[in-house]
PDB file of N, CA, C and O in Angstrom:
ATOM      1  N   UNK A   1       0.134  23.435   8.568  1.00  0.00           N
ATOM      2  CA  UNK A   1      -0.994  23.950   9.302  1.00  0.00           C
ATOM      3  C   UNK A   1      -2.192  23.027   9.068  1.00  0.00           C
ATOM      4  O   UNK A   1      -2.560  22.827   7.910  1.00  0.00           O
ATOM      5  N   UNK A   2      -2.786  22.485  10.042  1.00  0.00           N
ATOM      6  CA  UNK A   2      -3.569  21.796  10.103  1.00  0.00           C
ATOM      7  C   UNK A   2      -5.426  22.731   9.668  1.00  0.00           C
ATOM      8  O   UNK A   2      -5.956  23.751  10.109  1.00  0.00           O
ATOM      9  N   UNK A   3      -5.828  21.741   8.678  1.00  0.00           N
ATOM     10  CA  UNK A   3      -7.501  22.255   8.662  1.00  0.00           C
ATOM     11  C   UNK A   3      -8.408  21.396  10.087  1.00  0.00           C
ATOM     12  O   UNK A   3      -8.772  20.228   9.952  1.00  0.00           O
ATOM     13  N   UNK A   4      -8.637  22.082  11.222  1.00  0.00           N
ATOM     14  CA  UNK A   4      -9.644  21.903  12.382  1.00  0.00           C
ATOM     15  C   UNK A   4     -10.656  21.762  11.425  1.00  0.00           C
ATOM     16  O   UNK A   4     -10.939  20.591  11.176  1.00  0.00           O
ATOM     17  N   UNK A   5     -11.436  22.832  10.669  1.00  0.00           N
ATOM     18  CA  UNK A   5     -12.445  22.624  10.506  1.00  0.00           C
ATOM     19  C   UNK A   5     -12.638  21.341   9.429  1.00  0.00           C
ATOM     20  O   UNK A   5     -13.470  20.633   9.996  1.00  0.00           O
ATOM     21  N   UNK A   6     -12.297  20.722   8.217  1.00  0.00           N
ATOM     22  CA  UNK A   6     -12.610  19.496   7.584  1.00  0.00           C
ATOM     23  C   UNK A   6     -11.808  18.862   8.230  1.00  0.00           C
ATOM     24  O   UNK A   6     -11.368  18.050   7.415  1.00  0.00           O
ATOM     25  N   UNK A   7     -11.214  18.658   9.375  1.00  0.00           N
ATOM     26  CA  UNK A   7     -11.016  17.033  10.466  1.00  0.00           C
ATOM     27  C   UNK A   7     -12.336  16.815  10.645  1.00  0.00           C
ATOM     28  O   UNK A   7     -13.051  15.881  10.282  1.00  0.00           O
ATOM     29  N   UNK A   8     -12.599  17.953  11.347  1.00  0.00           N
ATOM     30  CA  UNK A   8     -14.083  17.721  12.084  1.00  0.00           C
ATOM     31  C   UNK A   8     -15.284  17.310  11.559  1.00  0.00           C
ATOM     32  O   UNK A   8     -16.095  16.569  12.114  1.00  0.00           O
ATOM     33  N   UNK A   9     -15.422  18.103   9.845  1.00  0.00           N
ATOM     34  CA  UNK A   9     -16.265  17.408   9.141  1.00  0.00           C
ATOM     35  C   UNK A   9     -15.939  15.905   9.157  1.00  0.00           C
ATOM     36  O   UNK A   9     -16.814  15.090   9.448  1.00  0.00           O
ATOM     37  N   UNK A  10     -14.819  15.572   8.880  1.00  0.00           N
ATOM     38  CA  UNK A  10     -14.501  14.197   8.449  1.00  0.00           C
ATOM     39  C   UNK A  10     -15.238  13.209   9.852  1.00  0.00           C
ATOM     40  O   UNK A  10     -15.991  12.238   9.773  1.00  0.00           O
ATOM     41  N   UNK A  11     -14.921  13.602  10.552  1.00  0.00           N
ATOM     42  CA  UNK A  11     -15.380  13.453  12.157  1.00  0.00           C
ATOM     43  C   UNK A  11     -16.358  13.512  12.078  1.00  0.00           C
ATOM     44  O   UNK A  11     -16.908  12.526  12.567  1.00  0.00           O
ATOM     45  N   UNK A  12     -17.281  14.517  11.507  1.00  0.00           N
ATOM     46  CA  UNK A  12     -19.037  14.234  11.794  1.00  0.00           C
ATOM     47  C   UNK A  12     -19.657  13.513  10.884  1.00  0.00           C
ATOM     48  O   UNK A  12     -20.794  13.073  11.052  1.00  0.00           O
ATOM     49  N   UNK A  13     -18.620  13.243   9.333  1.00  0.00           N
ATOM     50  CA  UNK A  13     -19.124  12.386   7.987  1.00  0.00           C
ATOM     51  C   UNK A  13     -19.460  11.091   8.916  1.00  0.00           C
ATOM     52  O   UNK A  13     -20.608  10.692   9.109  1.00  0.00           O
ATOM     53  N   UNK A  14     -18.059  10.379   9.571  1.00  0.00           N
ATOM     54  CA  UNK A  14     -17.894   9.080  10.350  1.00  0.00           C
ATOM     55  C   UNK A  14     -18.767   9.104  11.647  1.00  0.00           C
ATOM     56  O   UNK A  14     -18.983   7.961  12.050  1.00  0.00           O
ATOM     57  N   UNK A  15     -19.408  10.222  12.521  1.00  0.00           N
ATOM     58  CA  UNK A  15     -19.951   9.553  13.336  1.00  0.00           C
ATOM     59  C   UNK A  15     -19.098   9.525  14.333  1.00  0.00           C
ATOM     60  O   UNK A  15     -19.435   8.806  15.273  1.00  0.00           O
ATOM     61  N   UNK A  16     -17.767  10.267  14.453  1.00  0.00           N
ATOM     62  CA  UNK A  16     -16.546   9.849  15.183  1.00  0.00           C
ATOM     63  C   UNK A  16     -16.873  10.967  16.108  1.00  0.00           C
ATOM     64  O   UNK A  16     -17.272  12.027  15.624  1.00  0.00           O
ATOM     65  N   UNK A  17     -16.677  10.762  18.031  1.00  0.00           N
ATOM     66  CA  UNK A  17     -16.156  11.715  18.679  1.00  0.00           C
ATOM     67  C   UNK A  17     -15.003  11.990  18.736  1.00  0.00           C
ATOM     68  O   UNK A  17     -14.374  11.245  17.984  1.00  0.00           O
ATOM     69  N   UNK A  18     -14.173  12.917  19.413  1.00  0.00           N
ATOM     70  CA  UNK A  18     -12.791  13.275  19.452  1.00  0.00           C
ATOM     71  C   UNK A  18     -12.205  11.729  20.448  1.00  0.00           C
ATOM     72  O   UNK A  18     -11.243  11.018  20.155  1.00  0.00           O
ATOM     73  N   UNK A  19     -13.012  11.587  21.469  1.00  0.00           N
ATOM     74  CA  UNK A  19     -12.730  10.631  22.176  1.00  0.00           C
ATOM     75  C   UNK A  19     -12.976   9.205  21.468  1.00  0.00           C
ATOM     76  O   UNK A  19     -12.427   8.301  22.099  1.00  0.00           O
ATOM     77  N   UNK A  20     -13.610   8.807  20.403  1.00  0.00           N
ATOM     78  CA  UNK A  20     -13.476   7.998  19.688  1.00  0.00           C
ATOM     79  C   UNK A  20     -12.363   7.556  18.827  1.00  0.00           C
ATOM     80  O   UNK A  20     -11.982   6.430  18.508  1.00  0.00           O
ATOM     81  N   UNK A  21     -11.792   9.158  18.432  1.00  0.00           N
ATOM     82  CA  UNK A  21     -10.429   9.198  17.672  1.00  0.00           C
ATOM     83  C   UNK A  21      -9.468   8.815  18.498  1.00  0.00           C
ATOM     84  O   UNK A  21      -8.635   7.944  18.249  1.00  0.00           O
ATOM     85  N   UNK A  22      -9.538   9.319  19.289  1.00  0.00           N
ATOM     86  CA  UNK A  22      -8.300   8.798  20.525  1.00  0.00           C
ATOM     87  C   UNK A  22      -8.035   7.688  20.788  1.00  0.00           C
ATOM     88  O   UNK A  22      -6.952   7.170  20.514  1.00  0.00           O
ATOM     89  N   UNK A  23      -8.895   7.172  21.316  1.00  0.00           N
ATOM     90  CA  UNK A  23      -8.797   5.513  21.375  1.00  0.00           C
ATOM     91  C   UNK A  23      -8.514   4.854  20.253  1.00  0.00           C
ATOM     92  O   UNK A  23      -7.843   3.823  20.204  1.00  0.00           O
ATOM     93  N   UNK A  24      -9.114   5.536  19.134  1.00  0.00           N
ATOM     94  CA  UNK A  24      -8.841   4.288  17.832  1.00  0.00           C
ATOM     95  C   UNK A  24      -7.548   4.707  17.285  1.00  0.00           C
ATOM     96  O   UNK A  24      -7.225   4.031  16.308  1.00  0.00           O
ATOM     97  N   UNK A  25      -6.411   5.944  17.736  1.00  0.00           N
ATOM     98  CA  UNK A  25      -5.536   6.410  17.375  1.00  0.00           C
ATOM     99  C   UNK A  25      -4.319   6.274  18.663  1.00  0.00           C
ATOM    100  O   UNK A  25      -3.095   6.367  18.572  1.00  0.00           O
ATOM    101  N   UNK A  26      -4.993   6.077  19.596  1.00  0.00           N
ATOM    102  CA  UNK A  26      -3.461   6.089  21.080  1.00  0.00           C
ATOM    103  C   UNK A  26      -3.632   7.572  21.322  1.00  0.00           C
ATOM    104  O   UNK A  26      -3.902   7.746  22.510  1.00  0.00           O
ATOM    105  N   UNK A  27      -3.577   8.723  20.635  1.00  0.00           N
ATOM    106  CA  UNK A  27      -3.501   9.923  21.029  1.00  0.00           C
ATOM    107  C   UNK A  27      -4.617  10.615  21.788  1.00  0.00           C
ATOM    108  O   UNK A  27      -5.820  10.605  21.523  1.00  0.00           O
ATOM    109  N   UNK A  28      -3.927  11.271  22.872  1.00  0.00           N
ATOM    110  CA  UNK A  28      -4.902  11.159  24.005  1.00  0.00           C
ATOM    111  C   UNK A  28      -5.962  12.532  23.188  1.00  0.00           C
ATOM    112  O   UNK A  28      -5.776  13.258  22.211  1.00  0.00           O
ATOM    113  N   UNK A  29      -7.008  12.389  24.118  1.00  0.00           N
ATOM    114  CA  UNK A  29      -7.855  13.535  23.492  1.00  0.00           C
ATOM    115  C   UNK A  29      -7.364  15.441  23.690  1.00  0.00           C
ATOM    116  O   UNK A  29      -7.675  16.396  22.978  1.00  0.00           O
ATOM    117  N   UNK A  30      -6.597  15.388  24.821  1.00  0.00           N
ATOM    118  CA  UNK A  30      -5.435  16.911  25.413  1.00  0.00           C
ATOM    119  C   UNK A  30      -5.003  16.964  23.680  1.00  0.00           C
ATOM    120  O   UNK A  30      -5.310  17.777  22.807  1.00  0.00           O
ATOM    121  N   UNK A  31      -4.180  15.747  23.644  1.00  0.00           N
ATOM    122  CA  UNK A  31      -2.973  16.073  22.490  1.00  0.00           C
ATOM    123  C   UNK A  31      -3.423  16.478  21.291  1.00  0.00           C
ATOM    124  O   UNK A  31      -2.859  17.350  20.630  1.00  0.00           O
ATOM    125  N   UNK A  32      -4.729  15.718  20.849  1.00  0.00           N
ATOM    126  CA  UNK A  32      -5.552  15.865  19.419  1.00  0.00           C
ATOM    127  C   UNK A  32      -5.580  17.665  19.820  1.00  0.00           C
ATOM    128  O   UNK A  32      -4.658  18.405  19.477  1.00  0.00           O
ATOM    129  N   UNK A  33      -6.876  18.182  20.637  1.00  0.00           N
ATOM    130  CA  UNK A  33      -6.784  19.314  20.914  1.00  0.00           C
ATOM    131  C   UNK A  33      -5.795  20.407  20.843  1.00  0.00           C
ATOM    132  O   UNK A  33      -5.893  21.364  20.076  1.00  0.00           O
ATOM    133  N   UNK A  34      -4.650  20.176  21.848  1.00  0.00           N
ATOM    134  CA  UNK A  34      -3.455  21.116  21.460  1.00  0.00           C
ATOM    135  C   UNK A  34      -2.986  21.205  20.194  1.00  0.00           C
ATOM    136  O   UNK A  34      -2.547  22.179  19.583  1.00  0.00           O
ATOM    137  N   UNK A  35      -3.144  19.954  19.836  1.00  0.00           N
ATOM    138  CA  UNK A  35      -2.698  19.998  17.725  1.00  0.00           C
ATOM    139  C   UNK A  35      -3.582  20.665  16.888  1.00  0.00           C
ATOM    140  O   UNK A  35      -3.347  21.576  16.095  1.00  0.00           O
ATOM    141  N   UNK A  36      -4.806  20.012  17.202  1.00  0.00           N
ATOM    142  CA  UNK A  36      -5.605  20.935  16.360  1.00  0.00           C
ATOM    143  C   UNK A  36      -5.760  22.451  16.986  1.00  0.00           C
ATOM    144  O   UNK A  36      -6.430  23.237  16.316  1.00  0.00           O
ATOM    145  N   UNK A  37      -5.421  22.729  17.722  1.00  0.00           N
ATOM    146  CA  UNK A  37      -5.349  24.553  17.978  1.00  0.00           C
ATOM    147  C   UNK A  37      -4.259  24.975  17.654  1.00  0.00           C
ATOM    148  O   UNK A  37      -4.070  26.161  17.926  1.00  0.00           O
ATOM    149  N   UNK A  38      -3.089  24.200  16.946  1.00  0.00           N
ATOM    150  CA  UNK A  38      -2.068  24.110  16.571  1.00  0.00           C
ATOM    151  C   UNK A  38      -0.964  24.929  17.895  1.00  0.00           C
ATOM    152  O   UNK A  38      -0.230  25.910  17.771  1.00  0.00           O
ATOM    153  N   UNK A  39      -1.238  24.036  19.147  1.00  0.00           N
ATOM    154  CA  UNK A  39       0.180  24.635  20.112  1.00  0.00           C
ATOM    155  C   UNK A  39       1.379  23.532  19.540  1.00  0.00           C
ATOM    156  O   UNK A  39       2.592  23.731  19.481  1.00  0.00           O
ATOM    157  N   UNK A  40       0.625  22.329  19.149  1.00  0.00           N
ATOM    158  CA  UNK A  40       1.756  21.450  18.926  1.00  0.00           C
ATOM    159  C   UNK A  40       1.404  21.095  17.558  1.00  0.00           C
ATOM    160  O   UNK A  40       0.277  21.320  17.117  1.00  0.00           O
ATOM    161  N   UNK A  41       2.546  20.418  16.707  1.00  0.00           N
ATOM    162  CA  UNK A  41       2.006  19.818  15.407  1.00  0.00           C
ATOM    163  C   UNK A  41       1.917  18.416  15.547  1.00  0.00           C
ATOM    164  O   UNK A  41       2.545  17.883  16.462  1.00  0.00           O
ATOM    165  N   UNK A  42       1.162  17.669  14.697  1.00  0.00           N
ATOM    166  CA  UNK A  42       0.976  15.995  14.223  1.00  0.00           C
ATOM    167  C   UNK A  42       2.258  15.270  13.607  1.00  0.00           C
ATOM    168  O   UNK A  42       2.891  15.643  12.619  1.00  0.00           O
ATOM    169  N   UNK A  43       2.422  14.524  14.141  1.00  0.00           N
ATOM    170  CA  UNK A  43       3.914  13.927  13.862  1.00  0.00           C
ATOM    171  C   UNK A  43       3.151  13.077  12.509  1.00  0.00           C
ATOM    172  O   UNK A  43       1.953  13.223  12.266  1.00  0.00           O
ATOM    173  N   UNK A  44       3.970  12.269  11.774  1.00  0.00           N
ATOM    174  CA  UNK A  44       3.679  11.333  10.594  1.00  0.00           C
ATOM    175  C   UNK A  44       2.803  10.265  11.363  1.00  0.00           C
ATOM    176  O   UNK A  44       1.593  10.244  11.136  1.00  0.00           O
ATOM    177  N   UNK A  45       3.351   9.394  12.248  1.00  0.00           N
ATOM    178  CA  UNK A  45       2.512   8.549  12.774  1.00  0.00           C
ATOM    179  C   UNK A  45       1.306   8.817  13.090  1.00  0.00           C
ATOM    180  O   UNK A  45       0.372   8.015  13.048  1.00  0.00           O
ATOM    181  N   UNK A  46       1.234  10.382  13.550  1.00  0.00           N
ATOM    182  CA  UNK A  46      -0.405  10.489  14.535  1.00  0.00           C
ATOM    183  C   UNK A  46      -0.957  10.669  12.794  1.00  0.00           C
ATOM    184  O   UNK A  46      -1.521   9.671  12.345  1.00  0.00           O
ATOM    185  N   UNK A  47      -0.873  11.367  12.244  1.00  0.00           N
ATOM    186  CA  UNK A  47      -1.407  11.678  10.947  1.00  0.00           C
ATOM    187  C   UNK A  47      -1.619  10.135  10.270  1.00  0.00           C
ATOM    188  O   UNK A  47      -2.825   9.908  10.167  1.00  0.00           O
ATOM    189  N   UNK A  48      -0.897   9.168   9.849  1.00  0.00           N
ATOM    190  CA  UNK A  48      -1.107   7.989   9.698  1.00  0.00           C
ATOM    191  C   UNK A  48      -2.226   7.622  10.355  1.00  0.00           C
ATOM    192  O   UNK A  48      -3.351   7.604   9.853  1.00  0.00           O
ATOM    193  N   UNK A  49      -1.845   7.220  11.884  1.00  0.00           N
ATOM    194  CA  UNK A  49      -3.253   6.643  12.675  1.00  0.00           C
ATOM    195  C   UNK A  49      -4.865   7.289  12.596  1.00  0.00           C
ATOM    196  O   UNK A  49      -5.984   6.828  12.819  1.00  0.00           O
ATOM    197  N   UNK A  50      -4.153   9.026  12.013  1.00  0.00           N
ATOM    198  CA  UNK A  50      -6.301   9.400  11.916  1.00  0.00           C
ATOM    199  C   UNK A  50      -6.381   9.323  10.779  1.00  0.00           C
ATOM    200  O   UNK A  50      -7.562   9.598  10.564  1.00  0.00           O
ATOM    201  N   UNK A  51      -5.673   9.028   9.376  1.00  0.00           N
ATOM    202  CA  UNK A  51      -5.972   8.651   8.429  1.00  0.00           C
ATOM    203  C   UNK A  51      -6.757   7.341   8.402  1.00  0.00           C
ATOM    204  O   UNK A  51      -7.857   7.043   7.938  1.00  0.00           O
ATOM    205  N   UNK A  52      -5.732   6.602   9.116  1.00  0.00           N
ATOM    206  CA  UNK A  52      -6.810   4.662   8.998  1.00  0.00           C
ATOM    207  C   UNK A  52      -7.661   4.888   9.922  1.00  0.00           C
ATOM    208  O   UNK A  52      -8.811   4.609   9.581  1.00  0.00           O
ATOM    209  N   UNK A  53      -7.531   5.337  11.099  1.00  0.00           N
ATOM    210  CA  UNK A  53      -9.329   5.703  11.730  1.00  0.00           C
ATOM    211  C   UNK A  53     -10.111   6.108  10.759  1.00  0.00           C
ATOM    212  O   UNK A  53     -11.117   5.487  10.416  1.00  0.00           O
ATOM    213  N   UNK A  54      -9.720   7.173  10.238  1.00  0.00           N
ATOM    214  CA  UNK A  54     -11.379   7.701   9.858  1.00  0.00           C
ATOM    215  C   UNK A  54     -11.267   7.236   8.084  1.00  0.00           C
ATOM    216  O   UNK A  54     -11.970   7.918   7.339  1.00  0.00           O
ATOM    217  N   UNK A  55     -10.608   6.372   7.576  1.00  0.00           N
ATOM    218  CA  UNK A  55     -10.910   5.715   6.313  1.00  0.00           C
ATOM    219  C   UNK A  55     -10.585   6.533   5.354  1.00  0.00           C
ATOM    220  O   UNK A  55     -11.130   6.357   4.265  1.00  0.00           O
ATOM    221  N   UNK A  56      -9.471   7.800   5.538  1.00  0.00           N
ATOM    222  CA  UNK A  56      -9.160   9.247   4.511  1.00  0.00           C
ATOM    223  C   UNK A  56      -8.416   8.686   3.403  1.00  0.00           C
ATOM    224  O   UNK A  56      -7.653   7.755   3.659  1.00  0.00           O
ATOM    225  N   UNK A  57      -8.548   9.232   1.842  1.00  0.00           N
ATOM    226  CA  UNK A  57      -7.732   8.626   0.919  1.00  0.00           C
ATOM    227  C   UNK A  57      -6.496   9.656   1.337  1.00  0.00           C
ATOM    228  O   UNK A  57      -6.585  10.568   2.159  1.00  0.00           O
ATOM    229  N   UNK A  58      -5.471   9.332   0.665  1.00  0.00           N
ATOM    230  CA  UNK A  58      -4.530  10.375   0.800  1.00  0.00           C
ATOM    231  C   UNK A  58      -4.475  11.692   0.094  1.00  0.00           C
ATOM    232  O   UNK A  58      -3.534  12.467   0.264  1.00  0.00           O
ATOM    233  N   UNK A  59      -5.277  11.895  -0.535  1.00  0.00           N
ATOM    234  CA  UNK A  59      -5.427  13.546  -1.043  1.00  0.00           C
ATOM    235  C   UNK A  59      -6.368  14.263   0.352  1.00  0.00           C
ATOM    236  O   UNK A  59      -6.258  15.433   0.716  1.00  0.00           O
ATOM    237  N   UNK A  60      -7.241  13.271   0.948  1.00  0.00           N
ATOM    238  CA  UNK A  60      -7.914  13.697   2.180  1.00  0.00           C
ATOM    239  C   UNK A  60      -7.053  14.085   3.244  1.00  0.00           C
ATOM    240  O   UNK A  60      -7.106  15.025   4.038  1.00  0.00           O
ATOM    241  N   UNK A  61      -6.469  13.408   3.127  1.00  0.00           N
ATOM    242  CA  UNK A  61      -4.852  13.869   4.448  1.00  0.00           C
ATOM    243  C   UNK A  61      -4.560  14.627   4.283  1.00  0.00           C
ATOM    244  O   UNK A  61      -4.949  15.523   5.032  1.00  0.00           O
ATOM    245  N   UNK A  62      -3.581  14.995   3.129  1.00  0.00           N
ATOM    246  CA  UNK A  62      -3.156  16.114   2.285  1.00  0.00           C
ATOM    247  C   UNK A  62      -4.003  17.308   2.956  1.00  0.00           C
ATOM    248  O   UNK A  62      -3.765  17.980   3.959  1.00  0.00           O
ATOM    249  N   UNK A  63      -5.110  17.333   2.018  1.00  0.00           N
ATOM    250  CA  UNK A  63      -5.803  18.799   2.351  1.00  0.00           C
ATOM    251  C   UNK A  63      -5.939  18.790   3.941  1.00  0.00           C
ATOM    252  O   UNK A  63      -6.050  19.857   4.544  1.00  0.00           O
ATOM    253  N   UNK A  64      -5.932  18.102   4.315  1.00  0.00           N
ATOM    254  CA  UNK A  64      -6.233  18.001   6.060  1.00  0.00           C
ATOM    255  C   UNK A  64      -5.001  18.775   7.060  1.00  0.00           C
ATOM    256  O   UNK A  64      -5.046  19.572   7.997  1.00  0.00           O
ATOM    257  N   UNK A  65      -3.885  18.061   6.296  1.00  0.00           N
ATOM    258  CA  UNK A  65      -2.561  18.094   7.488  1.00  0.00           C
ATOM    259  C   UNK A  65      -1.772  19.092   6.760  1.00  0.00           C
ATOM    260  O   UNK A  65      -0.742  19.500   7.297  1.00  0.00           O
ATOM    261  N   UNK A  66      -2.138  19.566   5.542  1.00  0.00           N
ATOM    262  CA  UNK A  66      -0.675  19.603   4.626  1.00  0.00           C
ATOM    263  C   UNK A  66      -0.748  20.926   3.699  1.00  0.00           C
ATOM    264  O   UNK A  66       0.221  21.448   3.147  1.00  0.00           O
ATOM    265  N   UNK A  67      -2.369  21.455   3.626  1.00  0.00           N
ATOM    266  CA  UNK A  67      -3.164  22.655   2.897  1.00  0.00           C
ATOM    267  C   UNK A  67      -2.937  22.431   1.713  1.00  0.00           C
ATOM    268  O   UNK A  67      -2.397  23.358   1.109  1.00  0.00           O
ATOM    269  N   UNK A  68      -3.253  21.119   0.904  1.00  0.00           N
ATOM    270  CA  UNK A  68      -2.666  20.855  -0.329  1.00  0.00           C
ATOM    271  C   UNK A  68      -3.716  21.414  -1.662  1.00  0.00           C
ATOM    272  O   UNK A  68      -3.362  21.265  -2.831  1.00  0.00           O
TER     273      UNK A  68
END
């Protein structure tokens, strides 16, 4: 289960729009959305790609993607 709300912080720490993520990730801005409302889940790769977008250590992922 994904945390929406600290993506988003992480997202407003960086300065990042959703449409910023997208582009710097391939994943369109629909897909981020449906994931984060959780209709669909984040595969490893998409989780990879918003990790190196937004500069997350991996305990940041963790709590992000993973409720660690």
């Amino acid at each position: 289960m994904t945390d929406k709300a600290l993506l988003k912080s992480f997202l407003a720490l960086k300065s990042m729009t959703m449409q910023e993520l997208s582009d710097k990730t391939g994943i369109s801005v629909s897909s981020l959305n449906y994931k984060l409302n959780e209709a669909r889940e984040f595969r490893q790769s998409e989780i990879k790609a918003i990790q190196d977008a937004l500069g997350l250590t991996n305990d940041e992922r963790d709590r992000i993607f993973f409720k660690v």
